[in-house]
C-alpha atoms as an extended CHARMM CRD file, in Angstrom:
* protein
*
       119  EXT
         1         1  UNK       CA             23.9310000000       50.7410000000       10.1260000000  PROA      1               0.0000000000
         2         2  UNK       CA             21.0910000000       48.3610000000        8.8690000000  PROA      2               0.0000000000
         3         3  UNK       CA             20.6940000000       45.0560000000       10.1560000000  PROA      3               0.0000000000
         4         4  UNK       CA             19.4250000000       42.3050000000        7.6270000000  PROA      4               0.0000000000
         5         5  UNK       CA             17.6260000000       39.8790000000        9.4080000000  PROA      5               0.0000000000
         6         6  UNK       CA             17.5510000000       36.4840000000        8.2100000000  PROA      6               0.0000000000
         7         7  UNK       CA             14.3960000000       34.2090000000        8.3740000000  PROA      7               0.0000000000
         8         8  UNK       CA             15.5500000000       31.3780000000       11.1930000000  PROA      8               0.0000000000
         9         9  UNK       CA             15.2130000000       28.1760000000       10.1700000000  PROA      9               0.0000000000
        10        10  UNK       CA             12.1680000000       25.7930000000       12.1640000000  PROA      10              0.0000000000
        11        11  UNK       CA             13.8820000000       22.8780000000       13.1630000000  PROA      11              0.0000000000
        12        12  UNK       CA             12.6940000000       19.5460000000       13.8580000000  PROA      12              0.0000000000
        13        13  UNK       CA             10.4720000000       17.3630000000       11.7310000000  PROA      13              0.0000000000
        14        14  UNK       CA              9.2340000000       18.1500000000        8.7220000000  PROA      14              0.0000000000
        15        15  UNK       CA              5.5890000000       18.1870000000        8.0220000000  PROA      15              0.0000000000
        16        16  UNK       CA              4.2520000000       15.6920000000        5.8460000000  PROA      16              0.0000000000
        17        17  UNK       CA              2.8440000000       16.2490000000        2.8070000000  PROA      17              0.0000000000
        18        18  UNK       CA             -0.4110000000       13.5240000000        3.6100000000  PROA      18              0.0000000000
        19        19  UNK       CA             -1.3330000000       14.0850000000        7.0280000000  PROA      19              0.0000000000
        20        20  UNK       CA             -3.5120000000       11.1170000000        8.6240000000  PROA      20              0.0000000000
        21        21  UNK       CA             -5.4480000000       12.2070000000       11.2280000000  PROA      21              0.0000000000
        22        22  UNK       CA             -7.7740000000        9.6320000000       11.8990000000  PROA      22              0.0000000000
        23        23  UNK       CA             -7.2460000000        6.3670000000       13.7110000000  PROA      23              0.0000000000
        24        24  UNK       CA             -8.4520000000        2.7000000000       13.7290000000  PROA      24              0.0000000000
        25        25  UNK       CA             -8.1320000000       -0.1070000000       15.7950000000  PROA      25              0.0000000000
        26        26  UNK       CA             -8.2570000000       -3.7840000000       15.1250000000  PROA      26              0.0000000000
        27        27  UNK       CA             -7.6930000000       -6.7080000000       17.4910000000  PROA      27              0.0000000000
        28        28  UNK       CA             -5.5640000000       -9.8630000000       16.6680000000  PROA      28              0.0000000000
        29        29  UNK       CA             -4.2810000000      -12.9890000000       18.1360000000  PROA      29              0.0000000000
        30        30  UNK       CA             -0.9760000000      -13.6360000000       18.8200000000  PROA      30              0.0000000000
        31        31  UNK       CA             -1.0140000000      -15.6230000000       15.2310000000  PROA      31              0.0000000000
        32        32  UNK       CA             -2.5040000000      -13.2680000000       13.3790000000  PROA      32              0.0000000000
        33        33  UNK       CA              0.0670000000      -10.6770000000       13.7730000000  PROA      33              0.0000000000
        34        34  UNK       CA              3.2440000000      -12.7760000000       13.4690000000  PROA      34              0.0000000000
        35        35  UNK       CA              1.2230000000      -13.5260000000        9.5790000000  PROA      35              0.0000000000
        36        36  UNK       CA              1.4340000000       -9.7520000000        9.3530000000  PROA      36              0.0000000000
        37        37  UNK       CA              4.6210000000       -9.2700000000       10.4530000000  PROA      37              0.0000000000
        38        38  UNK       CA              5.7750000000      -12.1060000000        8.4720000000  PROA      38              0.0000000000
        39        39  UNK       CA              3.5320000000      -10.6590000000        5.4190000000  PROA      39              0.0000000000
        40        40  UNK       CA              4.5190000000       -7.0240000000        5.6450000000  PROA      40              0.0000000000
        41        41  UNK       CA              8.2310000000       -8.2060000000        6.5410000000  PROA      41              0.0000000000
        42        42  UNK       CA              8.4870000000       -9.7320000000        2.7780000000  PROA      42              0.0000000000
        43        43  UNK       CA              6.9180000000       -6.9840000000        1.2490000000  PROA      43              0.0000000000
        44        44  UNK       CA              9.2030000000       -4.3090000000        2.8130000000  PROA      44              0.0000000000
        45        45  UNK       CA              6.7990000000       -2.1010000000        4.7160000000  PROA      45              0.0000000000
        46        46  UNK       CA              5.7170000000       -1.8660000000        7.7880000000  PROA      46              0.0000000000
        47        47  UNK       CA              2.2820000000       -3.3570000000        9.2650000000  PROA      47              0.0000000000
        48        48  UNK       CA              0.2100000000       -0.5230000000        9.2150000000  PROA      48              0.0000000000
        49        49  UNK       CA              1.1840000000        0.3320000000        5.6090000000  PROA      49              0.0000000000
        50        50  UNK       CA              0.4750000000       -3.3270000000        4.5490000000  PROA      50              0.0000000000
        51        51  UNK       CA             -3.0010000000       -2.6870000000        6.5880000000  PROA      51              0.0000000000
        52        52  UNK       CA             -4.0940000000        0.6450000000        4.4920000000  PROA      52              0.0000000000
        53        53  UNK       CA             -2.6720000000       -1.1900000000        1.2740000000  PROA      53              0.0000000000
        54        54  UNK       CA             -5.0310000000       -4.5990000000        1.6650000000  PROA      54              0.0000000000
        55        55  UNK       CA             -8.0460000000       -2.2410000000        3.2840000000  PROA      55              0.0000000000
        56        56  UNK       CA             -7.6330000000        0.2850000000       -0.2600000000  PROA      56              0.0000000000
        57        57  UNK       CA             -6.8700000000       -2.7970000000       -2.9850000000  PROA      57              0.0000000000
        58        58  UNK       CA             -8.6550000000       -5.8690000000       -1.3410000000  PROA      58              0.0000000000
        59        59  UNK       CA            -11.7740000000       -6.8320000000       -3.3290000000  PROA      59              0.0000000000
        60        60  UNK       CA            -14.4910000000       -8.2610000000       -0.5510000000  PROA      60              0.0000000000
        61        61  UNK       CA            -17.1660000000      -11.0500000000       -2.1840000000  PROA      61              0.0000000000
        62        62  UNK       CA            -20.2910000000       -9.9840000000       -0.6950000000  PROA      62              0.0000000000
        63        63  UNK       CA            -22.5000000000      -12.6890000000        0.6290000000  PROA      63              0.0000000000
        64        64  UNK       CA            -24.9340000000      -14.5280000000       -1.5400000000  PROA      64              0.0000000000
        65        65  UNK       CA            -28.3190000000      -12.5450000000       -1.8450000000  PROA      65              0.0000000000
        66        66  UNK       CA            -31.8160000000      -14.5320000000       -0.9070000000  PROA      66              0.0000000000
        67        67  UNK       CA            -32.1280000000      -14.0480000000       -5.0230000000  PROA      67              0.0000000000
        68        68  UNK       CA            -29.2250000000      -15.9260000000       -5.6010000000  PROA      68              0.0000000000
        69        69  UNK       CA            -29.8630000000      -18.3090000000       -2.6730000000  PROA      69              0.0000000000
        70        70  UNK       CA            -33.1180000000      -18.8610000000       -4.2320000000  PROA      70              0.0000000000
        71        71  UNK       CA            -31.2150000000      -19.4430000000       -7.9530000000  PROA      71              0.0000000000
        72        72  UNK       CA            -29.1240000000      -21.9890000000       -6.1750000000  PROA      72              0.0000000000
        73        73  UNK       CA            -31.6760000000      -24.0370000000       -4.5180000000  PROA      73              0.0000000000
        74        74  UNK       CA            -33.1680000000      -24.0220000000       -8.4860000000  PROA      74              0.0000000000
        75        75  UNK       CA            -30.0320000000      -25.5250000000      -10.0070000000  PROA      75              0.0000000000
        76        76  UNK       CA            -29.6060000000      -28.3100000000       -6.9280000000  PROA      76              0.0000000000
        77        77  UNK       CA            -32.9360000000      -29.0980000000       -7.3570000000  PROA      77              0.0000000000
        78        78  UNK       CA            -32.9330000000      -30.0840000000      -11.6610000000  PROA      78              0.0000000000
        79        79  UNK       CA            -29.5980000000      -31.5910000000      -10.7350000000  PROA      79              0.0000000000
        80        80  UNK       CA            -31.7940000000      -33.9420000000       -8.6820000000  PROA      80              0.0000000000
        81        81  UNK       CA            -33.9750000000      -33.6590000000      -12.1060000000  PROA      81              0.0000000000
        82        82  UNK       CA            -30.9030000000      -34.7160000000      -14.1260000000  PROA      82              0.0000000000
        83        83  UNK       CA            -30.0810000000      -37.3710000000      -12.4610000000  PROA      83              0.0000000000
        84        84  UNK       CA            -33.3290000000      -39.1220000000      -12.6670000000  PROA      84              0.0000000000
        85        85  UNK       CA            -33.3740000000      -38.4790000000      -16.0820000000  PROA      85              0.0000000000
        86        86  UNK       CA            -30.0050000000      -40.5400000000      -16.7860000000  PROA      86              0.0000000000
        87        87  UNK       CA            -31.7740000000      -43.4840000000      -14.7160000000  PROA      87              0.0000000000
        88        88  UNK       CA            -34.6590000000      -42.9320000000      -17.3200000000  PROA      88              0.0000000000
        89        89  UNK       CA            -32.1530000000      -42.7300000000      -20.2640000000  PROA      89              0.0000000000
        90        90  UNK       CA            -30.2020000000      -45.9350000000      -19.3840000000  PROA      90              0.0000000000
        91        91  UNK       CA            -33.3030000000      -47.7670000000      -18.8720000000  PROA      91              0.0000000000
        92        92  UNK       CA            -34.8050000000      -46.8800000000      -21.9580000000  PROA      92              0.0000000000
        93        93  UNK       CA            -32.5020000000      -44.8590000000      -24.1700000000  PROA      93              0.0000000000
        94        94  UNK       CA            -31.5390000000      -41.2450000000      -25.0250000000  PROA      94              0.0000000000
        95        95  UNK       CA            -34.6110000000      -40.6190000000      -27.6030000000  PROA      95              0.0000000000
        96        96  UNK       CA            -37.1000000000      -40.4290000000      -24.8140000000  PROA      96              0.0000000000
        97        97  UNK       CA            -35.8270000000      -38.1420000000      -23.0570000000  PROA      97              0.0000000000
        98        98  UNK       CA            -33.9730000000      -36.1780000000      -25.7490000000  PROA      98              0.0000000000
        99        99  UNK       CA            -36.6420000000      -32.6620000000      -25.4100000000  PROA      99              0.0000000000
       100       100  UNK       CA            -36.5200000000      -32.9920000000      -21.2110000000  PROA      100             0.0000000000
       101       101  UNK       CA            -32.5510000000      -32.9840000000      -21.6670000000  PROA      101             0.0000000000
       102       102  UNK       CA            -32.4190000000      -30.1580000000      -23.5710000000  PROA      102             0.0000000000
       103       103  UNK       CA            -34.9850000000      -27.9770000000      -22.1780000000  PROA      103             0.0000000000
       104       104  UNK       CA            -33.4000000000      -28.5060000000      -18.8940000000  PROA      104             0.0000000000
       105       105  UNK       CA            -30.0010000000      -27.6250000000      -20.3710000000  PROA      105             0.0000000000
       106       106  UNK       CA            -31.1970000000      -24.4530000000      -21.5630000000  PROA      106             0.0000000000
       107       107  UNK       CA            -33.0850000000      -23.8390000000      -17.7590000000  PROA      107             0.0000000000
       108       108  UNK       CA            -29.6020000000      -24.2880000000      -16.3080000000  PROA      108             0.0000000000
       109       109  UNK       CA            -28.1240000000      -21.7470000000      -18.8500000000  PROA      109             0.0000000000
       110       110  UNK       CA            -30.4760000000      -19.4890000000      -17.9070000000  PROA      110             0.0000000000
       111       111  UNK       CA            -30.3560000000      -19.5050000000      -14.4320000000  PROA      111             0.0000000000
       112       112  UNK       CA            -26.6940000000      -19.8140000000      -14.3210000000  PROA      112             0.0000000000
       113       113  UNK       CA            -26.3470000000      -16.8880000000      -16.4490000000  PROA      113             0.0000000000
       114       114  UNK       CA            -28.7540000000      -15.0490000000      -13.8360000000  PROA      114             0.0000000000
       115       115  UNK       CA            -26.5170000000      -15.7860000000      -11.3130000000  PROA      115             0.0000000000
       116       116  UNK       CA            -23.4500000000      -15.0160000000      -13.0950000000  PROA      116             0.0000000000
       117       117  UNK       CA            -24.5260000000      -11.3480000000      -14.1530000000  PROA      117             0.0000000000
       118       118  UNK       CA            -27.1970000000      -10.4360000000      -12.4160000000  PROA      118             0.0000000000
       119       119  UNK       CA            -29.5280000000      -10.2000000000      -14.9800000000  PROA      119             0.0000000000
């Protein structure tokens, strides 16, 4: 007589398909994680999931470069510039100072253009 042996099933937990093995750990105030809770409560997941969601899809502004600090420091200086200019203009009319205007219009162009695209 031949005995067929049937495969026994493994109980418990199945295994996930996307294991995460590695861990990190943040610190926050009592206030910060009732926001999360209350956060992650209205978009139906838990905190940790709302966590890896914001960490993958949140776009971080870097801080602004010494180039662009020095491109800034540029434009607050000709608005300084501009508004002497207007003092000029109301004092003795737009004609004078019709070629300073527009050169410095074009200077701000440029340099805002600089520091919009990096080029």
């Amino acid at each position: 007589m031949e005995s067929v042996r049937l495969k026994k099933k493994k109980g418990g937990r199945p295994t996930k398909k996307l294991k995460r093995e590695l861990r990190i750990t943040a610190r926050f105030s009592k206030l910060e994680h009732y926001i999360l809770q209350q956060k992650s409560g209205r978009a139906g997941i838990n905190i940790s999931e709302f966590l890896r969601q914001a960490a993958i899809t949140a776009k971080v502004t870097a801080r602004v470069t010494e180039e662009e600090l020095h491109i800034i420091r540029q434009l607050i200086g000709m608005a300084n510039n501009l508004n002497q200019m207007a003092k000029v203009a109301n004092r003795e009319g737009m004609a004078s100072i019709r070629l300073l205007l527009e050169a410095c219009l074009q200077l701000i162009h440029d340099l805002l253009n600089k520091l919009q695209h990096g080029e």
